[in-house]
C-alpha positions in Angstrom: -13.2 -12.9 1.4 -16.8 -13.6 0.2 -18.6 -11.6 -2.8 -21.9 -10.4 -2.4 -23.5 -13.5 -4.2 -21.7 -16.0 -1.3 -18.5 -17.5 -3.4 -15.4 -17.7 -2.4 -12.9 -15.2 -3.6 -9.2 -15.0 -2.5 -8.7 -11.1 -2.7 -6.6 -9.0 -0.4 -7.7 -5.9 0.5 -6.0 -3.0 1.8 -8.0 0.0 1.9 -5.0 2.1 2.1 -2.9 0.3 -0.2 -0.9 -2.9 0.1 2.1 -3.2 2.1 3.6 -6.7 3.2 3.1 -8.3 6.7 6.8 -8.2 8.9 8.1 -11.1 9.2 9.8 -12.9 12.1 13.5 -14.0 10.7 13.5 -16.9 12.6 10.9 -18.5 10.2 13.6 -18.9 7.5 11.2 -21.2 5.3 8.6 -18.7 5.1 11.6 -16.2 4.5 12.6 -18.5 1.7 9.2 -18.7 -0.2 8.4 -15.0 0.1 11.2 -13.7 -1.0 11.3 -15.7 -4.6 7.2 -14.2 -5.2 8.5 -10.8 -4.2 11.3 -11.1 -6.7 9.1 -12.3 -9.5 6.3 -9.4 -8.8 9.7 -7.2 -9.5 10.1 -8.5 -12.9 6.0 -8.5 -12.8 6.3 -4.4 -12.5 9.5 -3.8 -14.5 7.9 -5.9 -17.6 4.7 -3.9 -16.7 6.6 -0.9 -17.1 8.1 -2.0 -20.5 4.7 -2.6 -22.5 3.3 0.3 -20.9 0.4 -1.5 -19.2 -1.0 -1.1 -15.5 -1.9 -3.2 -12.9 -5.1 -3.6 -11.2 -2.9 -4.0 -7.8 -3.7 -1.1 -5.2 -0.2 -1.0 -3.8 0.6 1.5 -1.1 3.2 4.5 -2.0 5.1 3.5 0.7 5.7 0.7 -1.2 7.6 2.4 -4.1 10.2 4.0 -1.6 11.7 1.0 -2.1 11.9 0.7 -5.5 13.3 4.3 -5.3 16.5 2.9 -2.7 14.3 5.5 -0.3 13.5 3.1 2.2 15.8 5.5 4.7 13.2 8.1 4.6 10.5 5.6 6.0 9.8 6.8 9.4 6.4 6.5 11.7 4.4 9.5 9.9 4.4 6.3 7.0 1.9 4.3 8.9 -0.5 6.2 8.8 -0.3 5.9 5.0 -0.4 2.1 5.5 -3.0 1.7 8.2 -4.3 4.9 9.9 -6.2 2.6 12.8 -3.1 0.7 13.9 -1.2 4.4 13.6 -4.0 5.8 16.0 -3.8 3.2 18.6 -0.2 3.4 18.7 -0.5 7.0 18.6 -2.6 7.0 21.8 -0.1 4.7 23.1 2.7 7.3 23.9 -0.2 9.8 24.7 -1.3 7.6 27.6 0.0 10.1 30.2 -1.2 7.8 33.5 1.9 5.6 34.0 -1.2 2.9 35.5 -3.4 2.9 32.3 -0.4 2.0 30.5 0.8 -0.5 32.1 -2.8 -2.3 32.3 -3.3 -2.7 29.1 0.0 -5.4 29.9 2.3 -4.4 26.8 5.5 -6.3 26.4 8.0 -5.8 23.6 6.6 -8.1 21.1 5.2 -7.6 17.7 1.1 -7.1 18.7 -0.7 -10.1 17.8 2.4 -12.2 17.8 3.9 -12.9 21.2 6.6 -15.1 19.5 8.5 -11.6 17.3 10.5 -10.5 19.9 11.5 -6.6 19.5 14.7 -7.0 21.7 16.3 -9.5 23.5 13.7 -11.1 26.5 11.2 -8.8 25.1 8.0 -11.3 26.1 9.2 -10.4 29.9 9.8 -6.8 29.1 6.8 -4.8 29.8 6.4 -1.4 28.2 6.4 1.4 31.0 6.5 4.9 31.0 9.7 5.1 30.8 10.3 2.8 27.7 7.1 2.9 25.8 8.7 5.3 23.1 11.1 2.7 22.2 8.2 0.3 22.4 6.6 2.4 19.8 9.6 2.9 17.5 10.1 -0.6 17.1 7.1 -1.3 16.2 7.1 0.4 13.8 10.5 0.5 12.6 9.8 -3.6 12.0 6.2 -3.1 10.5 7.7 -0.7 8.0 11.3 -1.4 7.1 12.8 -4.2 9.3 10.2 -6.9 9.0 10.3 -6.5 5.4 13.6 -5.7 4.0 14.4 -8.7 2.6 11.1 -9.3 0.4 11.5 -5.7 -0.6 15.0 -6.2 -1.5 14.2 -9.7 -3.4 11.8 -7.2 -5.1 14.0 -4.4 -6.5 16.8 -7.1 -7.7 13.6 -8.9 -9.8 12.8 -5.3 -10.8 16.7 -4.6 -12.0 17.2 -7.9 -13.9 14.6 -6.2 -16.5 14.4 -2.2 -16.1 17.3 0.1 -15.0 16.6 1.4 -11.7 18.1 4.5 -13.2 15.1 5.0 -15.4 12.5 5.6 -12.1 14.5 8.6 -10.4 13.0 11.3 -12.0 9.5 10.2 -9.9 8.2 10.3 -6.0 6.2 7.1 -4.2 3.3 8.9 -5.1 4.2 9.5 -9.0 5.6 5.6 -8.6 1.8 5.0 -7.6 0.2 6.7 -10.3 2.7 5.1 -13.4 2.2 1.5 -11.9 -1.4 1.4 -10.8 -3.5 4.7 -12.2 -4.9 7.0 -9.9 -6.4 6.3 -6.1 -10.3 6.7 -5.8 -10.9 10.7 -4.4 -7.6 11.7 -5.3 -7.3 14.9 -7.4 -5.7 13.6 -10.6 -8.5 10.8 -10.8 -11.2 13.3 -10.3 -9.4 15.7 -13.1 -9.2 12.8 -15.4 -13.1 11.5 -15.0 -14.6 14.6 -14.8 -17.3 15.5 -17.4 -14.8 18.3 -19.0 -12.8 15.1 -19.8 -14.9 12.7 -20.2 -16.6 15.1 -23.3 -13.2 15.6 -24.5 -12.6 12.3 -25.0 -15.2 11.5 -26.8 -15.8 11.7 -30.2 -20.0 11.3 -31.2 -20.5 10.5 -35.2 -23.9 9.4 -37.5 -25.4 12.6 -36.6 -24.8 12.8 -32.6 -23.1 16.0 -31.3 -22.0 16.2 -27.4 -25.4 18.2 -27.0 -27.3 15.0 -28.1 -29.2 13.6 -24.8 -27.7 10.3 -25.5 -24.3 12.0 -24.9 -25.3 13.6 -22.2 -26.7 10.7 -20.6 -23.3 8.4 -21.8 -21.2 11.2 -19.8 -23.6 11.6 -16.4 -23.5 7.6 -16.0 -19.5 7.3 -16.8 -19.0 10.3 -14.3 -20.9 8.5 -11.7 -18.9 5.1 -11.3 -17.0 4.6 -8.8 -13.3 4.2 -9.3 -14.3 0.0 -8.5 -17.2 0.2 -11.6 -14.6 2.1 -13.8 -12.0 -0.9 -13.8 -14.5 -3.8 -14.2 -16.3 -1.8 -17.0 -13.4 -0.4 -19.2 -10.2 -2.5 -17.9 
């Protein structure tokens, strides 16, 4: 990624949250290194947890099912949580009704955009059809969402549990998960409940003669209310 001003900055961005990549298992030493980070971002959460801080890390809720042991409720409405423009093209995938236009766009039952993750057994000589492109699609996503990352999101919870007891984190839902470990997502309710002016004057507490009616107030409140969620963090975290 490059910043505005031309350096270099190594951020990854997910506009919907973060979610790791599926990996192919035959790559055992990329399975190898991955797992140990995902382990210590565990501990990094659990010990987050503990001193009651959060963390600038815009993690997808989907994420937190696993922390939850609810990664059995992951199913294909969850990708368009994680990425709502590889959901619509799959999407219009099984909608293709001409048996023709699917099989020109030449589909085989690989991973897209890595010919070598095979989905089944001589999938790169498999083309998807008609007749098989809903087990195509449920593949896909099976390994994009649970699969292809079980094991980094296992390594994960067992860094987690060597600090916190999972026990502690079953009164909550992904989306609670997401609010406790992170804060609230830009345009979601609870973030515009929490910087709204009625808040924001709440919060505040004017002294040596200013009152919440004093135009410097005022004029503190309007410019808070206006960042953006982006502003908010590099301002007051």
């Amino acid at each position: 990624m490059v910043s505005e001003d031309g350096d270099s900055e190594n951020y990854t961005i997910g506009p919907n949250g973060l979610y790791p990549i599926a990996i192919n298992r035959t790559t055992k030493t990329k399975i190898e290194g991955r797992t140990k980070r995902f382990e210590f971002i565990g501990r990094l959460l659990a010990q987050a947890l503990l001193d009651s801080r959060m963390l600038d890390i815009p993690f997808s809720p989907i994420f937190f099912k696993w922390l939850l042991n609810e990664e059995d409720t992951i199913g294909a409405f969850d990708m368009e949580m994680v990425d709502k423009t590889f959901y619509n093209s799959i999407r219009s995938i099984i909608l293709t009704e001409d048996s023709k236009d699917l099989e020109s766009l030449e589909l085989y039952f690989t991973m897209p955009g890595d010919e070598t993750f095979e989905l089944i057994k001589s999938g790169k000589s498999t083309q998807v059809n008609k007749d098989n492109v809903q087990q195509y699609v449920d593949l896909v996503l099976y390994w994009l969402l649970v699969e292809g990352v079980r094991e980094d999101m296992i390594s994960l919870r067992k860094g987690f549990e060597q600090v916190v007891d999972p026990n502690v984190l079953k009164i909550f839902c992904c989306e609670e998960m997401e609010e406790l470990f992170c804060g609230c997502c830009e345009g979601s309710p609870e973030n515009d409940r929490i910087w709204s002016k009625a808040a924001l004057q709440q919060a505040l507490r004017p002294d040596h003669g200013y009152t919440h009616e004093s135009p410097q107030i005022v004029w503190l409140v309007d410019m808070i209310h206006s960042f953006s969620l982006q502003n908010v963090r590099l301002t007051f975290l």
